[in-house]
Backbone of each chain as ProteinMPNN parsed JSONL, in Angstrom:
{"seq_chain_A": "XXXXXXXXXXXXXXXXXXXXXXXXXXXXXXXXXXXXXXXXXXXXXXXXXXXXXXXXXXXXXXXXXXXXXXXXXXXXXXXXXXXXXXXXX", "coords_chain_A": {"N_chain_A": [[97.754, 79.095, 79.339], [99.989, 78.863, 82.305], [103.146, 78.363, 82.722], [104.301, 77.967, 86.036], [105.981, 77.6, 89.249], [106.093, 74.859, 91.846], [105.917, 76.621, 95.079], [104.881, 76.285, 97.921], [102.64, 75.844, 100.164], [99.115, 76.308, 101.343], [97.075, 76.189, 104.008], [94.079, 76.471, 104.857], [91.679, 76.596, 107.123], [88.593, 77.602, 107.791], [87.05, 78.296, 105.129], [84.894, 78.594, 101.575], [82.989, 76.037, 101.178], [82.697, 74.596, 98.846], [85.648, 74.642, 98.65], [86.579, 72.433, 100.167], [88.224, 70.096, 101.247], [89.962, 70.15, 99.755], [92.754, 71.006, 97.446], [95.234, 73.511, 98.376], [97.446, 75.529, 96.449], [100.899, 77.302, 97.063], [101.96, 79.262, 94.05], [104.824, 80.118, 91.909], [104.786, 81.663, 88.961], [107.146, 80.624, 86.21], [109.576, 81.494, 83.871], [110.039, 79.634, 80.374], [112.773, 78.411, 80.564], [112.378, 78.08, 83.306], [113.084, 79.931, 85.17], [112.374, 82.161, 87.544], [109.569, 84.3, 87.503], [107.434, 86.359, 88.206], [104.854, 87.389, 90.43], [103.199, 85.975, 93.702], [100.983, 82.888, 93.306], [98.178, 81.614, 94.329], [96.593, 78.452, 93.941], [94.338, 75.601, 93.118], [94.711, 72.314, 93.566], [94.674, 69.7, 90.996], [96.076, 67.369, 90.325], [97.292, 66.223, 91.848], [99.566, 67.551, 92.555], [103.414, 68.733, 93.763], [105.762, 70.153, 96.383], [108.327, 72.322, 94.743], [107.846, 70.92, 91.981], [107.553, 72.051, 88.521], [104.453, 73.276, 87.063], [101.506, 73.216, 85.459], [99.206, 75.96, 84.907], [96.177, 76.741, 85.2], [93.979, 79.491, 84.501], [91.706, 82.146, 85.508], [88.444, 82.14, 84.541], [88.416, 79.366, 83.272], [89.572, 77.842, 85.132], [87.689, 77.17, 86.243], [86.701, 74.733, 84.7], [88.745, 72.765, 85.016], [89.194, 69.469, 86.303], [86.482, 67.892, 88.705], [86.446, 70.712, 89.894], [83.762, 72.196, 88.643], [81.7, 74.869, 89.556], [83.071, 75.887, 91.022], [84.678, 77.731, 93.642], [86.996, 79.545, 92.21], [89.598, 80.79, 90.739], [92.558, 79.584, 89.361], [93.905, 77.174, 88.72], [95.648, 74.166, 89.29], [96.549, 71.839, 86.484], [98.265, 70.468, 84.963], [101.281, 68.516, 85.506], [104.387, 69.034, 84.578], [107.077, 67.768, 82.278], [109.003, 68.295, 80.834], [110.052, 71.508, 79.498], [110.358, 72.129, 76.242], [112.202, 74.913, 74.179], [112.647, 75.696, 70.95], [112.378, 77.792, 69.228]], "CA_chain_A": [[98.179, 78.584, 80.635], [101.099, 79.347, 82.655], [104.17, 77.653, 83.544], [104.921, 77.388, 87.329], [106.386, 76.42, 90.387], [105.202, 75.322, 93.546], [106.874, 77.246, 96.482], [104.59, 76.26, 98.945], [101.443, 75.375, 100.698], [98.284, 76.898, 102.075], [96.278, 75.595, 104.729], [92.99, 77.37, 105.438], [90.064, 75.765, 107.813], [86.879, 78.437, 107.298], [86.291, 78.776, 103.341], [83.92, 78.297, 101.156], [82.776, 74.754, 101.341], [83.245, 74.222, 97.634], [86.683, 74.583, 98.502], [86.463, 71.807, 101.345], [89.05, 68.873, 100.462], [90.683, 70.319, 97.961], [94.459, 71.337, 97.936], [95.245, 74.599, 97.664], [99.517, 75.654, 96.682], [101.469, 78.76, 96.22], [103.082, 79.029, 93.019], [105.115, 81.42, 91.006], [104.997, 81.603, 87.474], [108.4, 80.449, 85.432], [109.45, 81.59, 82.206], [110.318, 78.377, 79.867], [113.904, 78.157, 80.77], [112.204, 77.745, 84.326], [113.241, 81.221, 85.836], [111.177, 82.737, 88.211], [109.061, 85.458, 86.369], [106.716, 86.939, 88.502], [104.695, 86.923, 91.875], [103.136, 84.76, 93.414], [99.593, 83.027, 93.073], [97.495, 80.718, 94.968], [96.203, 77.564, 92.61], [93.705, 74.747, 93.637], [95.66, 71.231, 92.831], [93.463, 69.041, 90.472], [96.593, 66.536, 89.593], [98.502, 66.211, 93.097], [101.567, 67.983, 92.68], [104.098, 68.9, 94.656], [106.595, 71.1, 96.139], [109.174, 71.872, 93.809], [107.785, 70.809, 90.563], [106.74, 72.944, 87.511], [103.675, 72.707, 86.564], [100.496, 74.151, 84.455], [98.513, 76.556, 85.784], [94.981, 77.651, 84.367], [93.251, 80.82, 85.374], [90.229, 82.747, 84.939], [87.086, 80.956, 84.549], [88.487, 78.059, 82.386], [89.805, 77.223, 86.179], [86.177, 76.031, 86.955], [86.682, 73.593, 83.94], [89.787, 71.614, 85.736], [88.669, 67.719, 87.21], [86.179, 68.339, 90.249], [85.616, 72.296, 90.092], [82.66, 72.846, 88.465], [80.966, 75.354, 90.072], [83.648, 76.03, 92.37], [84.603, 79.675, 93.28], [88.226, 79.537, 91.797], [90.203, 81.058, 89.48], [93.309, 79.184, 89.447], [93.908, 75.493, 89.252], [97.169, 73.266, 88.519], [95.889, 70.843, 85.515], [99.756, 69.201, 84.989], [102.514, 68.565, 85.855], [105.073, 69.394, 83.144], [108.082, 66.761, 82.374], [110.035, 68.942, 80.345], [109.607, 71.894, 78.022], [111.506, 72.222, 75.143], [112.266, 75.676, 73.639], [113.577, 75.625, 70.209], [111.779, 78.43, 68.438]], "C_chain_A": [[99.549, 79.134, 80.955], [102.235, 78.387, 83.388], [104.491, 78.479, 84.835], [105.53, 76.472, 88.366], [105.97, 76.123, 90.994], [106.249, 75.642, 94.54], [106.231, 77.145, 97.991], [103.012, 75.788, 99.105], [100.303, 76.275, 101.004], [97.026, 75.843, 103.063], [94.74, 76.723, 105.411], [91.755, 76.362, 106.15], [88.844, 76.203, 107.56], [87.575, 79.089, 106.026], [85.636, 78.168, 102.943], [84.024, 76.558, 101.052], [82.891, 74.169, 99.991], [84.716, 74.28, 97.202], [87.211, 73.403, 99.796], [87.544, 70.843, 100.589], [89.867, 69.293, 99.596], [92.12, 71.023, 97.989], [95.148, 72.603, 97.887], [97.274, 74.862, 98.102], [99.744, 76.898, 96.06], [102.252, 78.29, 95.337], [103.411, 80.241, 92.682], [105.811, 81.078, 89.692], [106.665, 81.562, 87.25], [108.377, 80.993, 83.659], [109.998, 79.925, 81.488], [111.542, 77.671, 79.918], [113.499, 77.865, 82.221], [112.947, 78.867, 85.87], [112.023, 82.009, 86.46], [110.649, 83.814, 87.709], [107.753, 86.19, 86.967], [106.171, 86.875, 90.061], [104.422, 86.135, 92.082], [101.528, 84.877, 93.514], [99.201, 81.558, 93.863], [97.056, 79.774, 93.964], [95.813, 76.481, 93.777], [94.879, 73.671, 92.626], [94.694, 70.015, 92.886], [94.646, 67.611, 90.108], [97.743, 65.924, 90.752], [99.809, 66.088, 93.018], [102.136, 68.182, 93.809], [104.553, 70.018, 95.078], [107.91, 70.956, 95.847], [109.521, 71.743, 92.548], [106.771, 71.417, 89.611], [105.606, 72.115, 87.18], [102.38, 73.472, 85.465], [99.642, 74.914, 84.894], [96.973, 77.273, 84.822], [94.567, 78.517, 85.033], [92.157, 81.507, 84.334], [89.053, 82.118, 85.053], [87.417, 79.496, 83.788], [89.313, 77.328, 83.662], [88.672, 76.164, 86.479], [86.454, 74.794, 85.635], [87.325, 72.544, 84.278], [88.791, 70.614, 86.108], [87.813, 68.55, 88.461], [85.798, 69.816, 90.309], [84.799, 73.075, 89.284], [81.956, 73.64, 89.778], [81.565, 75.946, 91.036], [84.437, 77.229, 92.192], [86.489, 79.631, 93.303], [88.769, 80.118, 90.657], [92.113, 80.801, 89.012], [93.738, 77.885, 89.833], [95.24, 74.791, 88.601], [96.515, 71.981, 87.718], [96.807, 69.924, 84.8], [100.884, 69.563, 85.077], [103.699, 68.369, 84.778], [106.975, 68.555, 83.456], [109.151, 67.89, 81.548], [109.379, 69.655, 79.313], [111.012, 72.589, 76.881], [111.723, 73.294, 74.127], [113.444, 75.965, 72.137], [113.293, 76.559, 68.98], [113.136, 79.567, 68.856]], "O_chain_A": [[100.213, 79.754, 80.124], [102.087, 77.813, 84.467], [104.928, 79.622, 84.7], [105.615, 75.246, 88.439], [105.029, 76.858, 91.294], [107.27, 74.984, 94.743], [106.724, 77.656, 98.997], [102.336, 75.416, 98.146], [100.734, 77.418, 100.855], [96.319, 74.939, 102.616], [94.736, 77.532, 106.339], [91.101, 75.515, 105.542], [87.978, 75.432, 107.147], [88.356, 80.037, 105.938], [85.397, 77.096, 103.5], [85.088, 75.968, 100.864], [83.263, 72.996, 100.045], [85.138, 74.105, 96.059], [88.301, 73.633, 100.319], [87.644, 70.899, 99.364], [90.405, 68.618, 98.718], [92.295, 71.704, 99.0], [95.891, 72.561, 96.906], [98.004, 74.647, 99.07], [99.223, 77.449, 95.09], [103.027, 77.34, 95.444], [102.761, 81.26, 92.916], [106.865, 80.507, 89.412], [107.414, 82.274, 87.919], [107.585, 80.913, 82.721], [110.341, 79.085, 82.319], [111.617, 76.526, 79.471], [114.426, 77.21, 82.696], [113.175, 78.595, 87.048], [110.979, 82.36, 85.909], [111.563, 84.548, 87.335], [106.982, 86.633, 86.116], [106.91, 86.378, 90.911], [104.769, 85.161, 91.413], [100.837, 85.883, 93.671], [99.955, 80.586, 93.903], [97.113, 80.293, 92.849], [96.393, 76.313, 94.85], [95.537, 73.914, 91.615], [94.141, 69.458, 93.834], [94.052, 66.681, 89.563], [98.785, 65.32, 90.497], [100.704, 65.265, 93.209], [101.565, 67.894, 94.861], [104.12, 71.037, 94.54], [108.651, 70.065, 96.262], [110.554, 72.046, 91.951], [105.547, 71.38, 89.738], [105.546, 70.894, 87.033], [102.752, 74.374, 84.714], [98.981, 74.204, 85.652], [96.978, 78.158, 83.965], [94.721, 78.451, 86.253], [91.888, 81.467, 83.134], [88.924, 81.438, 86.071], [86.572, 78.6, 83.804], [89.777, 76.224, 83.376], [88.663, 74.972, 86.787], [86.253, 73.682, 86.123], [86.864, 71.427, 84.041], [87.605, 70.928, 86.215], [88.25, 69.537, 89.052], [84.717, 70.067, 90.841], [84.924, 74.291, 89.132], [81.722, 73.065, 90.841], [80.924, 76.524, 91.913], [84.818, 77.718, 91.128], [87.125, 79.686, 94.356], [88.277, 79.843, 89.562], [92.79, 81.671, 88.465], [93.916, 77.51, 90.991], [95.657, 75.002, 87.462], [95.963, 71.124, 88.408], [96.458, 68.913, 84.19], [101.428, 70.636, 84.816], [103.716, 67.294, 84.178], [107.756, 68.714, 84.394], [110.23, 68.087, 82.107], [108.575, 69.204, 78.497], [112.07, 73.217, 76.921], [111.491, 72.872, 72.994], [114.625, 76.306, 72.196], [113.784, 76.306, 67.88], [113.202, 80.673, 68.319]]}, "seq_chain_B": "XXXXXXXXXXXXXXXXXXXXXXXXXXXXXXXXXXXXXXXXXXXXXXXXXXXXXXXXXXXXXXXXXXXXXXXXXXXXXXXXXXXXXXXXXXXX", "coords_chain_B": {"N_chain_B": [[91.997, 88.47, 70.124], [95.403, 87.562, 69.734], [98.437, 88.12, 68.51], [101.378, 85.697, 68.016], [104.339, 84.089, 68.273], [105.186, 81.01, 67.891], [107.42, 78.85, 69.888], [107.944, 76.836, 71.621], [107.903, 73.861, 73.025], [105.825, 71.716, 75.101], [105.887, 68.588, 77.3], [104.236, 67.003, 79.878], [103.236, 64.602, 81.269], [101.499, 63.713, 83.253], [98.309, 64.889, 83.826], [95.017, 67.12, 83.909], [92.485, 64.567, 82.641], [91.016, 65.718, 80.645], [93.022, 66.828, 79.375], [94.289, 65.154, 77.089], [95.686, 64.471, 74.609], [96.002, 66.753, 73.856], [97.721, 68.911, 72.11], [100.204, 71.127, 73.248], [101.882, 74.231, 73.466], [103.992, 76.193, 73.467], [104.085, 79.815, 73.195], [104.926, 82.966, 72.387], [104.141, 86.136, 73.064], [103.723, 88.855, 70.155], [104.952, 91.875, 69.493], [103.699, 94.288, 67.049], [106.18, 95.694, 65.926], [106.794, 92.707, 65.935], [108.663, 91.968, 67.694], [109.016, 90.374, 70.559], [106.538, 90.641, 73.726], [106.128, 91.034, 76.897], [104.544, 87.773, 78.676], [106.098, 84.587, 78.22], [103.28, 82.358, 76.997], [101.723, 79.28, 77.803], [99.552, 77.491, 75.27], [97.146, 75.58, 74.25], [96.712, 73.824, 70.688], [94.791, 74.207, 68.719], [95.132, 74.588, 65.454], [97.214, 72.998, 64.364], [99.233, 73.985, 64.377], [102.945, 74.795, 64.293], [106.443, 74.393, 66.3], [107.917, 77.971, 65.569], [106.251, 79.012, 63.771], [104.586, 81.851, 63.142], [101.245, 83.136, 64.87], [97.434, 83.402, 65.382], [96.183, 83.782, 68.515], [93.537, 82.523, 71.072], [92.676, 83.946, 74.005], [91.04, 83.112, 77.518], [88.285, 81.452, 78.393], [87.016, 80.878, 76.31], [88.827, 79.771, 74.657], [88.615, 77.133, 75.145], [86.522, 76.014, 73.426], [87.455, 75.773, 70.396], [87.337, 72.793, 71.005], [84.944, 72.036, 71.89], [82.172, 69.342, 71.759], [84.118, 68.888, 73.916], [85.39, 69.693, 77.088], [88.274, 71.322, 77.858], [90.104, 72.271, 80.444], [91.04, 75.099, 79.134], [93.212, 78.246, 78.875], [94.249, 79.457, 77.04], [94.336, 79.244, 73.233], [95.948, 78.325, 70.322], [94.38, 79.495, 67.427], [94.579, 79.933, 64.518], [96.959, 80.276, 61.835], [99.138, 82.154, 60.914], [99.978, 83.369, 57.734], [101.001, 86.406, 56.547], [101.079, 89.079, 57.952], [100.373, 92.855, 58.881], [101.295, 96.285, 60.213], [99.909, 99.282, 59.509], [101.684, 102.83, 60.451], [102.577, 101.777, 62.61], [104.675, 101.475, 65.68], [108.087, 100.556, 64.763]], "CA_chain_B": [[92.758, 87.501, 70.058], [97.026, 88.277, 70.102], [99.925, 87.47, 67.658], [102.421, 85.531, 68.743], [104.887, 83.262, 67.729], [105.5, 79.222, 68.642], [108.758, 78.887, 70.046], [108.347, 75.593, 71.996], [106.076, 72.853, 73.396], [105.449, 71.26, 76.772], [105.547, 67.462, 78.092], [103.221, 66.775, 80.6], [102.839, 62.879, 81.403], [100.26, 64.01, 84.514], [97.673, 65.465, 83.79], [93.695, 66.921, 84.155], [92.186, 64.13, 82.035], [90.052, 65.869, 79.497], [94.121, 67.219, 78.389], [94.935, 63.775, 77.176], [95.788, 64.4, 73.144], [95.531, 68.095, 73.198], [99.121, 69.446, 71.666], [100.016, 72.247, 74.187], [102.794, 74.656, 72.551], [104.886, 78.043, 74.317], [103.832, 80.904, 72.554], [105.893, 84.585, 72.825], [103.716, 87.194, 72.19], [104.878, 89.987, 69.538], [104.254, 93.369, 69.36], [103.446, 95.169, 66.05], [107.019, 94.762, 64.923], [107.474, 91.661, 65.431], [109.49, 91.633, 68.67], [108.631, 89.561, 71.815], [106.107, 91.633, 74.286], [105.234, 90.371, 77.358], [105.33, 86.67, 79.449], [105.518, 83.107, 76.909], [102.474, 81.456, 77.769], [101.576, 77.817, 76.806], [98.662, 77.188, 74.552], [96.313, 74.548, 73.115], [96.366, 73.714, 69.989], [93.644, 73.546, 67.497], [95.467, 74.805, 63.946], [97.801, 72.491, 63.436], [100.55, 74.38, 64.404], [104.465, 73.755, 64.685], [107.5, 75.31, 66.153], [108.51, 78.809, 64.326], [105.192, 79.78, 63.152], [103.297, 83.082, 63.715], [100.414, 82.674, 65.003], [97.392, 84.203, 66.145], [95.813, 82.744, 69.495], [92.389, 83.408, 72.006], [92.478, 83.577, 75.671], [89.732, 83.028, 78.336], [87.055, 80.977, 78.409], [86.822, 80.717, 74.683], [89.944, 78.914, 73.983], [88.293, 76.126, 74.87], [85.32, 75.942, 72.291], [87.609, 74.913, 68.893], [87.466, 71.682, 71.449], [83.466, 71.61, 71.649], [82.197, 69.473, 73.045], [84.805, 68.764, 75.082], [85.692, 71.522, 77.433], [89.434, 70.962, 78.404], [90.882, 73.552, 81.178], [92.775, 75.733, 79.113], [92.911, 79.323, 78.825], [94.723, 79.823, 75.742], [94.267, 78.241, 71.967], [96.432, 78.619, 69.099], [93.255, 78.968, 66.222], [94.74, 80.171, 63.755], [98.512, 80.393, 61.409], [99.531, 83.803, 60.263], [100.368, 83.942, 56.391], [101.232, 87.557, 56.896], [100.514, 90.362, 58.882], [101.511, 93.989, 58.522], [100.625, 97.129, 60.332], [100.57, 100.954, 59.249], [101.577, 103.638, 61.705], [102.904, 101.201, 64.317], [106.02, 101.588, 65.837], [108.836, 99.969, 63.618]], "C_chain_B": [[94.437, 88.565, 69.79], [97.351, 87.125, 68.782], [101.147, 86.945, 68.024], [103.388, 84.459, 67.695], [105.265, 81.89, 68.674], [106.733, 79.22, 68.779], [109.14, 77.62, 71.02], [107.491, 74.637, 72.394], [106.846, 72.062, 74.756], [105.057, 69.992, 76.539], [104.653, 67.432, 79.238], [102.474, 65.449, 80.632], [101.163, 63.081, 82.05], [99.493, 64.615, 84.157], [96.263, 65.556, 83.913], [93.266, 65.401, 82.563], [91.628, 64.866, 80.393], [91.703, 66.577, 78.467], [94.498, 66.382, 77.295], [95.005, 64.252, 75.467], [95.831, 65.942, 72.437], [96.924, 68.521, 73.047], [98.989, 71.016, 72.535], [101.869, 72.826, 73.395], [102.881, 75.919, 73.411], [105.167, 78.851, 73.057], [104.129, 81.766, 73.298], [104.418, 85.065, 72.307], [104.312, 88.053, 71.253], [103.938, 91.289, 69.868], [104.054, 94.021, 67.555], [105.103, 95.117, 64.72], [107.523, 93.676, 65.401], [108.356, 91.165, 67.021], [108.198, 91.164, 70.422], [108.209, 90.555, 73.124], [105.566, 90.713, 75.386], [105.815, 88.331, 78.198], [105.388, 85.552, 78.291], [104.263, 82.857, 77.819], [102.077, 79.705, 77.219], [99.771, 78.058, 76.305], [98.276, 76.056, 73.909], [96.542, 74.486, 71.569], [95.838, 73.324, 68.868], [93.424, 74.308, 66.01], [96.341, 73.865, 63.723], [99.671, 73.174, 63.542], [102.053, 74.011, 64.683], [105.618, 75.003, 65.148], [107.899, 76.498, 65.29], [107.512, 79.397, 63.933], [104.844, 81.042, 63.893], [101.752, 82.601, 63.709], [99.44, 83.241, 65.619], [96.391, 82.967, 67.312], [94.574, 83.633, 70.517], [92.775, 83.02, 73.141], [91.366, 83.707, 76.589], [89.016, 81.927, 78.344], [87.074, 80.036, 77.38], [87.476, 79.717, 74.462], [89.439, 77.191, 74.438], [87.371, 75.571, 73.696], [86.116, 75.438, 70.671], [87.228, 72.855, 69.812], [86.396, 71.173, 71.773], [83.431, 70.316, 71.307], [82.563, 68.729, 74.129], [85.121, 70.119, 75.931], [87.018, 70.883, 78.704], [89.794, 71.813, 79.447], [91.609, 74.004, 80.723], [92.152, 77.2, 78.833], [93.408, 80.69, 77.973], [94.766, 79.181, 75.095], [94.698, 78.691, 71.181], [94.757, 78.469, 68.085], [93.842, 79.396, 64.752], [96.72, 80.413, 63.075], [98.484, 81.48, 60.51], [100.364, 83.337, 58.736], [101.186, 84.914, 56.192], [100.513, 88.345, 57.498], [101.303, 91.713, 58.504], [100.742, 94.97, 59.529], [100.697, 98.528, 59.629], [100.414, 101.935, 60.408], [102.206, 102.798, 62.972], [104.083, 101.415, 64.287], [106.567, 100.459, 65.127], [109.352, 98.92, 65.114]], "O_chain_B": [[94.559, 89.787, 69.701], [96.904, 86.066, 68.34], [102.027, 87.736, 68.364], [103.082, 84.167, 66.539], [105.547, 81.852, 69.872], [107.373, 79.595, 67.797], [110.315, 77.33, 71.243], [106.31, 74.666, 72.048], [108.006, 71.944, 75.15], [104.102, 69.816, 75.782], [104.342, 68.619, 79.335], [101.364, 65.24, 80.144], [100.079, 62.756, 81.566], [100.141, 65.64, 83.945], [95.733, 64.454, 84.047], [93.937, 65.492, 81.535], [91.917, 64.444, 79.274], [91.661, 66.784, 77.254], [95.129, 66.98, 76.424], [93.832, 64.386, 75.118], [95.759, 66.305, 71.263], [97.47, 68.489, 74.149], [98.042, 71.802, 72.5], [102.746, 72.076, 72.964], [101.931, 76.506, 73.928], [106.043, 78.714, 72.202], [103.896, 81.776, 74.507], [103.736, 84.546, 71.422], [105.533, 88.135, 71.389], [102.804, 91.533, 70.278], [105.194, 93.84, 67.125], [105.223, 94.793, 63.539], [108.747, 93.558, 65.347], [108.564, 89.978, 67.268], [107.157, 91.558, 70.949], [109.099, 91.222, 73.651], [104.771, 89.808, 75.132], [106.941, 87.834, 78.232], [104.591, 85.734, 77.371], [104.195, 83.074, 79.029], [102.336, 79.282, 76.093], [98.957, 78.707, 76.961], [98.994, 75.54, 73.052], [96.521, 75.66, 71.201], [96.199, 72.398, 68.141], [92.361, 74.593, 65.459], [96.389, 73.713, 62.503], [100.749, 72.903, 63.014], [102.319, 72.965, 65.275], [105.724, 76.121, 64.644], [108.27, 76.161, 64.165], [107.75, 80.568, 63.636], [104.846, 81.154, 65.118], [101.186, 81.919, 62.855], [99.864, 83.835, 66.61], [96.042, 81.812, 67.071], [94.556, 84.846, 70.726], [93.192, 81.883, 73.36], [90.637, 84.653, 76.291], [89.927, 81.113, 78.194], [87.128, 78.807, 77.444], [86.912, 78.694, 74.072], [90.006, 76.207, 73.964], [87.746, 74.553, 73.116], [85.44, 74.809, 69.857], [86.931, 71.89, 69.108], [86.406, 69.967, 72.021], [84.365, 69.867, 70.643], [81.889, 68.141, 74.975], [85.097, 71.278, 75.517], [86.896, 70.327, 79.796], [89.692, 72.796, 78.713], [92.775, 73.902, 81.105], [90.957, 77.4, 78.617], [93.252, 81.911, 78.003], [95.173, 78.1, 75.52], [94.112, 79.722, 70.853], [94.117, 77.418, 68.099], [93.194, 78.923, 63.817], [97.609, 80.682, 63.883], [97.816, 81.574, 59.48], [101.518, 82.936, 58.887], [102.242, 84.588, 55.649], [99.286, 88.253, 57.542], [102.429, 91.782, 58.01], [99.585, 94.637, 59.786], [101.802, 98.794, 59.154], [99.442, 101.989, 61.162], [102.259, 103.224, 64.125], [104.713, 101.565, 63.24], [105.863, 99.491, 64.837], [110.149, 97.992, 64.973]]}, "name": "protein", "num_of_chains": 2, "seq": "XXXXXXXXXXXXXXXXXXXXXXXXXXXXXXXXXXXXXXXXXXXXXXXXXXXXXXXXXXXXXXXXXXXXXXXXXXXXXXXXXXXXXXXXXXXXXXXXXXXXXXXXXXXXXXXXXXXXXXXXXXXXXXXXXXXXXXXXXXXXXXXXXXXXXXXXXXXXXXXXXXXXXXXXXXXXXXXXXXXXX"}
């Protein structure tokens, strides 16, 4: 998984109907100190985050596994919202 | 699967349900010698692992399956703790 942020929103009206209801947010990946580290990426939101706060990001097909998206044509879902991570390696 | 090393771990009060007990840990990748290649990513895990270790880890799909049959959303799993490793021929 990937630590991110959310930087924003998306609002779309015509898509796929397995994407009907469902929240979709821009994020961009953080490294663990919480530095921005890359572009950015669209992510369905399975845990209703925000904007603002880091969070977990799955991708690939283990997206369809998140709460609710079985079957659903995604590859990117926010699965939590992350309280603090603690780098001491 | 990749070599990496554990270098921290992740809170996460909120979360998808089926996460609820699964130890999630920030793994570096290395490269060949040893040095950090690449983004951290967080990982599952199902060795047992702790801060400091080498370690090697699957991504995709897969990384869910040590968790059979549960099937958590994740898309990386620590499975295994490196003993040693060595290569020949790789860059130093």
């Amino acid at each position: 998984m990937l630590l991110a942020k959310i930087v924003g929103t998306v609002v779309a009206t015509r898509k796929d109907p397995r994407l009907e209801s469902q929240k979709l947010l821009v994020v961009r990946p953080v490294d663990p100190s919480g530095k921005i580290d890359g572009g950015f990426l669209v992510a369905v939101d399975t845990v209703d985050a925000g904007v603002g706060e880091t969070v977990l990001v799955v991708s690939g097909s283990s997206a369809r596994m998140a709460s609710g998206m079985k079957d659903c044509p995604v590859d990117a879902a926010i699965v939590g919202i992350v309280d603090h991570v603690e780098v001491t390696g | 699967m990749q070599v990496g090393r554990v270098i921290g771990d992740v809170v996460a009060t909120r979360k998808d349900e089926a996460l609820t007990g699964v130890t999630l840990l920030v793994v570096q990748p290395l490269d060949p010698g040893r040095q950090p290649v690449g983004r951290a990513i967080v990982a599952a895990d199902a060795a047992g692992a702790g801060v400091g270790e080498e370690v090697f880890f699957v991504r995709g799909r897969e990384a869910s399956f040590p968790f059979y049959p549960a099937e958590p959303p994740i898309d990386a799993a620590i499975v295994g703790i490196v003993d040693d490793w060595s290569t020949e021929g790789a860059r130093p």
